[in-house]
N, C-alpha and C positions, 0 to 999 in steps of 0.2 A: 663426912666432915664434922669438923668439931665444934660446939656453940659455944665455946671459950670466948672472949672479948680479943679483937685482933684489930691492930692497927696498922693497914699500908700508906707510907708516907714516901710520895715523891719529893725528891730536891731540887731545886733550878731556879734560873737564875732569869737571865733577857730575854726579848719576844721570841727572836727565832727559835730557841730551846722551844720554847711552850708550844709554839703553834707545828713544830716538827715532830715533838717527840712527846712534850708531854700531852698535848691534847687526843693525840693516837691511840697512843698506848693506853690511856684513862676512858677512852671509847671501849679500846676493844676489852678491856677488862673488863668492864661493867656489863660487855657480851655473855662475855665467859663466864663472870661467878659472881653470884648476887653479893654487892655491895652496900651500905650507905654513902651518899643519902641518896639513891635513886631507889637501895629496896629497904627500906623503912627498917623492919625487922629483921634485915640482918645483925648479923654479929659481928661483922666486919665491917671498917669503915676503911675509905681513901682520902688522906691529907695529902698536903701538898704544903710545902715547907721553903721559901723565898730565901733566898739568900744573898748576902753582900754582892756587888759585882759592878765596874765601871761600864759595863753593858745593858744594863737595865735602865729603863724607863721612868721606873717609880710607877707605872699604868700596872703594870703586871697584873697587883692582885683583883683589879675592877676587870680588867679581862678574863681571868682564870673564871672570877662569881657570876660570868654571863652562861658558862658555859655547867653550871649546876652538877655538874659532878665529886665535886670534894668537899665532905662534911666540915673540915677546919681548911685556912688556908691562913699561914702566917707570913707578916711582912717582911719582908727582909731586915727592915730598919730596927725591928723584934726578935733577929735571930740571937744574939746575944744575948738577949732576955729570955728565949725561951731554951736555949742550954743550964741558966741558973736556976729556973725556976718553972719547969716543964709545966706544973701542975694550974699553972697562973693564966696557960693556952687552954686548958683540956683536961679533963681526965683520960689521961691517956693508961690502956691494957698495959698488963705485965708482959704479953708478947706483942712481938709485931715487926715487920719490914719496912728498913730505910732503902729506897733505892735512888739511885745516881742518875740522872737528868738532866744535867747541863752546870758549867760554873766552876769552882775548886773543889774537886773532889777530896779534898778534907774536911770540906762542911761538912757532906756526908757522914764521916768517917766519925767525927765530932759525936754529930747528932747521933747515932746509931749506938755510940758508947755510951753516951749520956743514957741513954733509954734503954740498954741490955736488950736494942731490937738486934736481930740477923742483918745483914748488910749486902746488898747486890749493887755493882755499880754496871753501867753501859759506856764499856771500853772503844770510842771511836777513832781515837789512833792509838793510844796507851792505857795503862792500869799503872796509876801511879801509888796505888798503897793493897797491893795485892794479896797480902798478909792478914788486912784488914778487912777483907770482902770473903762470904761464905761461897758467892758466887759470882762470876762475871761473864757478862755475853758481852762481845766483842762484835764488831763491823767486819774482821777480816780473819785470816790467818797470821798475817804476819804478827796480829796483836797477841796472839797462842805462842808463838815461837819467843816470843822477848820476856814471856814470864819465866822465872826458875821453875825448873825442870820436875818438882818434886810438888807444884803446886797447880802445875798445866790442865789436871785433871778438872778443875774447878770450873775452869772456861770453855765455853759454847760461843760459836760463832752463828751468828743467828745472821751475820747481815746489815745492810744500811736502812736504819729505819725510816729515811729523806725517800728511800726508793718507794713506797708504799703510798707516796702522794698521788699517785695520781688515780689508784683506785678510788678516793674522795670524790674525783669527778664526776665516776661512774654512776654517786648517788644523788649528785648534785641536778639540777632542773634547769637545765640549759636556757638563759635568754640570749638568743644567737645576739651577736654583734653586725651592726648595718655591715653592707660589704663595702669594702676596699682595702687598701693595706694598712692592717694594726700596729703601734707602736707602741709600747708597756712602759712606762716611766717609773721606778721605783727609787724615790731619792732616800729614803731610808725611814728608821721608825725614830730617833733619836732627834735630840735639839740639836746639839753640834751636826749631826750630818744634812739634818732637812733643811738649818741655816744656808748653807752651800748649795744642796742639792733641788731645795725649789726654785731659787732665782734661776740656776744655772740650767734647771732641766724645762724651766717653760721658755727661756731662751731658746733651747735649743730648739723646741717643739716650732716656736714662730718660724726660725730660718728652714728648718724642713717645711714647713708650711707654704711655706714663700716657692721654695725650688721644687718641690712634689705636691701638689695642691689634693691629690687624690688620697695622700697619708690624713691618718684620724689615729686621733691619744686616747690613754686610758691611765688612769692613777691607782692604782688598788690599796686603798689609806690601810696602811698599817692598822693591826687594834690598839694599839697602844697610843695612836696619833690619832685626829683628828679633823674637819675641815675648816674648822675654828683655827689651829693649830696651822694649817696649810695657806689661810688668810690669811693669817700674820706674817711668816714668812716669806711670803710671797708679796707684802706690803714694803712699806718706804721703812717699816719702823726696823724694820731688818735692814741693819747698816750692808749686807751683801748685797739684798737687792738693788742699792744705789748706784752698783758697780756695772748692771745691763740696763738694756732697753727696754726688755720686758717686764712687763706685771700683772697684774691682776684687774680683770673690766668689774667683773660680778661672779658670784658663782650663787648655782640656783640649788640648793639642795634639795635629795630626794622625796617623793609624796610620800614614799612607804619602803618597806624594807626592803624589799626587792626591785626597785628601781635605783636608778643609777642618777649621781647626780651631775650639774654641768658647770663646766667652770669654762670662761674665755676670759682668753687675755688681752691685752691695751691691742693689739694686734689682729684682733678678733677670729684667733685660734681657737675652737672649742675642741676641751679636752675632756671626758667623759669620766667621772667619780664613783670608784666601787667602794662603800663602805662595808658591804659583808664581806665577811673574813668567814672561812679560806676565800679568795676569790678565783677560784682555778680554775670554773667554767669560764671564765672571760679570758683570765691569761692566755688557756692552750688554746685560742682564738689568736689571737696576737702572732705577727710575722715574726717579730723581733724585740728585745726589752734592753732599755737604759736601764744600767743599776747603779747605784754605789756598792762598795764591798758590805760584804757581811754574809748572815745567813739567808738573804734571798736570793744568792747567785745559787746555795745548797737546793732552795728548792725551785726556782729556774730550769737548774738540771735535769732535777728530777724528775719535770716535767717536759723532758726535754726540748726548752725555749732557747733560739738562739738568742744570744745576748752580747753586749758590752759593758765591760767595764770602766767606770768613772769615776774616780776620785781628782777632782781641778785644787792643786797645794799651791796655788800663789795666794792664797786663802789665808792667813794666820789661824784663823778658827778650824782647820784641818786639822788640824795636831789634836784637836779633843774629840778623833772623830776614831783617834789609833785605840784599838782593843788591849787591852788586859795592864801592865804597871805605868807601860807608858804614856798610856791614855791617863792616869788617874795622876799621874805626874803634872803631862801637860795642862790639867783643868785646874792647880792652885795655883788663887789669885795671886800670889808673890812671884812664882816660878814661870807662871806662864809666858810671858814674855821672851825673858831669856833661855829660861831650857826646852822651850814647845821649838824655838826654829832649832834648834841643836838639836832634838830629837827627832823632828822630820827630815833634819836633813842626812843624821844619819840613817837613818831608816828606810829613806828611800833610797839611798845611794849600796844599801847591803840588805834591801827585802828579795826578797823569794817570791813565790806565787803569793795571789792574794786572792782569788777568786776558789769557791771551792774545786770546783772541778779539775782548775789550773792543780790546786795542790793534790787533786787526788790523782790524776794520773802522770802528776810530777811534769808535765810537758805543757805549752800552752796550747790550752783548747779554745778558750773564750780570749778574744782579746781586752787586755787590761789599758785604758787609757790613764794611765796618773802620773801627774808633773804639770806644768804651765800647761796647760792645755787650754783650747777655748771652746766657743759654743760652736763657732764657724766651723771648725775641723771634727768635732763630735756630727755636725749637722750630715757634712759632707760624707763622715764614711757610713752612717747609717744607712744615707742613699745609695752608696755605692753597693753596701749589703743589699738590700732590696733590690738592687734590678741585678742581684747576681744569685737567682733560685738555684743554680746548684752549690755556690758557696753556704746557703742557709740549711740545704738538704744535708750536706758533708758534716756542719756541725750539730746537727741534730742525732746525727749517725755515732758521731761521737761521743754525747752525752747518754746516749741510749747504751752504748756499749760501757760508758762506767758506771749505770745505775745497781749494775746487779741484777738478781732475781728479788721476785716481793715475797711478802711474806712474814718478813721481819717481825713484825708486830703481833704477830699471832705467834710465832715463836718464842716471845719475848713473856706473852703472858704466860705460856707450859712453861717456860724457866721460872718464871715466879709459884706457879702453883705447882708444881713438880716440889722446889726447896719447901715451900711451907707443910709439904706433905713429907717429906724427908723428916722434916725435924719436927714433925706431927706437933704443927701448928695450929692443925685444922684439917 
């Protein structure tokens, strides 16, 4: 290899990108070929490049700097500063690789021109500027067949890289979970969703409590969130909370990093707090997980947890919970009002799947609860899942069967180090 100056720079945007794909893949690189900043004196560094997105947190980049693997990390709120004025981030190499992550794949596309780097994107259902990419791995085949025919050669199919979660666990240090039957609550990582999602999800936890006293909770706090964050929410000051019964007693946080911490409710439900991230020793513990939509249903799957889905829209604060224009619609102050219920209502009245799995095998696998819905009817059919083990086995059978094979990720770095040797980069 070559001790030329080389810069690999991921793109991405919201939690779940990062915690599926980019934290993986920035692992298993740093396996495969000495980087900075983990090897000092290489020649090679890994950025990591934030991008605009109505699905971000604004957490992103304090989560990415715990994880100590990328020399620069730019904030999104800086991308448009750093396409003018590259040199104002970094001295950044005359070579180097943009690769695609998560978000609009014309950031990418952007950044990679601005900087006369090579450009690889990671195609999970399309390659929308293919022209533009030196190289692209794809999730499937069908992603290979939709490109022009004179460009097909470019794409490798490596695979879904969501499948590869649960090799994580393998290296993870199991603290078993007490017995009885588990229940995973993930109200999301976002303000608009957690708004909704904690009043309505310790609701539910109390009324299962009530009718199944032998169920026990688990929250696995997003990293982007918090329990500071999950306090509040869960408070009066949270105009949703006012709408249930339940709230918040105390919650005791953790002595140390590897303990879990406790939270009960007015109802004297205790529901147990994982703030390490991944939390995947604990989930694949769990009988069954409440979610709201997004990308923890992708990795739910992955790990194949049976699950429901829940998004409750008598909510007006729903509509800022919708992913990608419409979401960014519904959240100005002028518009929201009037075009947030036009927008959910059309939206639910002509959505399609919304759960990953739902949309990968085009059929519903998980069921999706979203519309008036309550806490008493989410309570009830969770129960009814639980004392039905072979319903919970059938869907676990079927997430196993769309995860794929693993591997992805180690594939994904020979696609990267294969091009940079092609076009003896290094």
């Amino acid at each position: 290899m070559s001790n030329d100056p080389l810069a690999i720079i991921f793109v991405s945007n919201g939690p779940g990108e990062l915690a599926t794909w980019v934290k993986p893949l920035a692992n298993e690189l740093h396996n495969q070929i000495s980087l900075r900043p983990k090897a000092k004196k290489s020649a090679i560094s890994l950025n990591l490049v934030l991008v605009p997105c109505p699905n971000s947190t604004g957490n992103e980049e304090l989560v990415a700097k715990k994880w100590l693997q990328f020399e620069n990390i730019i904030k999104a709120k800086n991308f448009w500063k750093l396409l003018v004025r590259p040199r104002k981030f970094g001295s950044w190499p005359s070579k180097g690789l943009v690769i695609f992550l998560g978000g609009d794949q014309f950031w990418s596309v952007l950044l990679s021109a601005r900087l006369g780097y090579l450009h690889m994107t990671y195609a999970e259902w399309i390659a929308r500027w293919p022209f533009w990419n030196n190289r692209i791995v794809a999730m499937s085949e069908s992603i290979v067949k939709r490109l022009p025919r004179r460009i097909q050669n470019r794409c490798s199919v490596i695979g879904d890289l969501t499948a590869d979660l649960t090799e994580t666990t393998k290296t993870d240090d199991p603290d078993p979970l007490p017995s009885g039957k588990w229940i995973a609550l993930m109200p999301g990582s976002k303000s608009a969703k957690l708004k909704i999602g904690i009043p309505f999800f310790l609701d539910v936890a109390d009324k299962i409590s009530k009718l199944m006293p032998d169920c026990k909770f688990l929250i696995p706090i997003a990293p982007t969130t918090n329990i500071d964050e999950i306090k509040y929410f869960g408070s009066k000051k949270n105009p949703i909370s006012k709408q249930y019964k339940s709230g918040i007693k105390s919650i005791t946080k953790a002595k140390n990093k590897e303990a879990r911490g406790i939270l009960v409710t007015n109802n004297s439900t205790v529901i147990l707090l994982q703030e390490k991230h991944p939390a995947y020793s604990d989930l694949i513990q769990c009988d069954i997980a409440l979610t709201t939509v997004g990308a923890n249903t992708a990795e739910l799957g992955s790990l194949n947890i049976p699950m429901i889905v829940v998004l409750p829209t008598q909510h007006i604060l729903v509509m800022e919970a919708w992913d990608g224009l419409l979401g960014l619609i519904a959240r100005l102050p002028i518009l929201k009002w009037c075009l947030g219920l036009l927008i959910s209502f059309v939206k639910l009245r002509k959505r399609g799947f919304m759960a990953w799995p739902n949309i990968s095998a085009k059929r519903m696998i998980v069921p999706e609860r979203i519309g008036k819905i309550t806490t008493a009817q989410i309570a009830e059919e969770t129960i009814d899942w639980l004392n039905s083990p072979s319903r919970l086995s059938g869907q676990k059978e079927d997430l196993q069967a769309l995860r794929g094979n693993k591997g992805a990720t180690q594939k994904f770095c020979q696609e990267i180090i294969n091009l940079l040797e092609e076009e003896k980069s290094f």
